[in-house]
C-alpha positions, 0 to 999 in steps of 0.5 A: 671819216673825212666826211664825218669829221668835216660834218662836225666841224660845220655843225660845231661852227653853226651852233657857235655862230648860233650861241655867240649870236644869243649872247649878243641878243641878251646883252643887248637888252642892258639899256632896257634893263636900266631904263626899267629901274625906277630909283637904283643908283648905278651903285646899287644896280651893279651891287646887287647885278654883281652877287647874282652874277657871281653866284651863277658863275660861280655854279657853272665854273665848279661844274665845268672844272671843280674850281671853288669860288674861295680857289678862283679868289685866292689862286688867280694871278695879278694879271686876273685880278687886273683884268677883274677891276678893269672890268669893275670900271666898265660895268660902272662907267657902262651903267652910268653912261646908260643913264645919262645918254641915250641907248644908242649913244652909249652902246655904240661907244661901247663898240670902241673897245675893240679898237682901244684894245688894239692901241693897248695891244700895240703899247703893251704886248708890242702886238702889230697893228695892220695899216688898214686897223689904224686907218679904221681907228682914224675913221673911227675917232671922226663918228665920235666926234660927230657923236659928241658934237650936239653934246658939248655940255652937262650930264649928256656929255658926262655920260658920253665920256664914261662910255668911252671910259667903259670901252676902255676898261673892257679893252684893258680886261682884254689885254691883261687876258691876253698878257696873262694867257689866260685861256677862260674869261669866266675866273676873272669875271666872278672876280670881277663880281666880288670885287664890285660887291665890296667896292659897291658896298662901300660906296653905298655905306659911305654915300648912305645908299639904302642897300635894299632896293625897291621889288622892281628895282632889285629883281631886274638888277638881280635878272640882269646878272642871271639872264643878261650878264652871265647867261651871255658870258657863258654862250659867248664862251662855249660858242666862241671856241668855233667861230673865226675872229672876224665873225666874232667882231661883226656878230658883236655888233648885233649888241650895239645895234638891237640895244636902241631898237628895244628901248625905241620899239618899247619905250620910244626912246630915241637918238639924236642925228649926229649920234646915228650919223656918228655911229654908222661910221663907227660901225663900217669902221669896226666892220670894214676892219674886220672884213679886211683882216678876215682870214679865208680858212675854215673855222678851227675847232679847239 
């Protein structure tokens, strides 16, 4: 029984690192997906990025708990629909960031948001923050100094700002998930997409963006929803209930470090010194951080 029981706990954690890992995979593949669209504003590549998403989660969110997309809307707390704009503000800033810095800028920016999440966290819940997480923050604010340093003006720097604003609208979805209690992320993520239907389509109306795109254009934002956005959400969270935090954190940086080598090996796009010397600091900062917090117990199943 005991051997039974030990065989399917290690078979559980393996096909969790398995799926956490193809999430990370198909997010990462964000910034080639925008370097493809030819003429979508960020408006418009998260308005139609929004209905395939909210389409798809709402399907399996009604196979998985029978809850409708009218009693997600309508029963979720302050704290979800916090949680829903904030990351309405992370999609926008993540997509703008994208197109106006480079993959590798902006992705490894994105990978703030871990620690923004613990200053939140700290603020907020009143949540104890280690020593050795503040030391990495520290460490982590001097690669984005070095990232910005050949940035200093124009859209480059703009676009370096609003990937940070990214990673803080991604840390204050964590927080207010984490305030609420909320034990599923995928409700306040079809919220987040209803929001940014209507928040896009008004943007578009009131800037005269055509709400129709191009075939290319309108396919690939509409695949990214499917295949990039809610396909990683979903394996993220069924594979995440077996995986021990601190695996969590390193297997997310499969994202930020497969992001540029696609858009370098496809469309020989790539970065500029301080922003991989910046980075590689950034990443041991998130990596030492969470080696050092790792917890030396078994993978629990839930």
């Amino acid at each position: 029984m005991t051997f039974d029981l030990q065989k399917k706990t290690s078979t559980e954690y393996t096909r969790g690192l398995l799926l956490v890992f193809i999430a990370g995979i198909l997010w990462s593949t964000v910034g080639l997906g925008i370097r493809l669209i030819q003429d979508a504003s960020v408006w418009q590549i998260l308005l139609y990025r929004s209905f395939s998403l909210s389409a798809l989660l709402a399907t399996v969110i009604y196979l998985r708990s029978g809850l409708s997309p009218v009693a997600i809307v309508f029963g979720s707390n302050r704290n979800t629909h916090i949680a829903a704009i904030s990351l309405v503000a992370a999609y926008s800033g993540g997509i703008f960031a994208i197109q106006n810095t480079s993959v590798a800028n902006a992705m490894l920016l994105f990978a703030t948001a871990p620690f923004f999440a613990a200053i939140l966290g700290w603020l907020v819940l009143r949540e104890k923050v280690r020593t050795l997480t503040w030391f990495a923050i520290v460490i982590s604010f001097l690669g984005i100094d070095i990232m910005f340093y050949d940035k200093s003006h124009g859209i480059v720097l703009l676009g370096s700002f609003a990937a940070l604003g990214s990673a803080l609208g991604f840390a204050i979805f964590t927080v207010a998930l984490r305030y609420g209690r909320a034990g599923d992320m995928l409700p306040s993520v079809f919220l987040s997409g209803i929001y940014a239907i209507w928040i896009m389509c008004g943007i578009c109306i009131f800037f005269d963006f055509n709400l129709l795109l191009t075939v290319n254009d309108g396919s690939i934002a509409i695949g990214m929803g499917i295949c990039q956005v809610g396909a990683g959400l979903i394996l993220y969270t069924i594979g995440s209930k077996s995986v021990p935090a601190v695996e969590l954190t390193l297997l997310s940086l499969a994202e930020v470090i497969l992001g540029p080598i696609w858009v370098f090996f496809l469309l020989g796009e790539t970065a500029s010194v301080y922003t991989l010397i910046g980075g590689a600091i950034l990443l041991a900062a998130i990596a030492g951080n969470a080696l050092a917090g790792a917890r030396r117990k078994p993978p629990m199943i839930n």
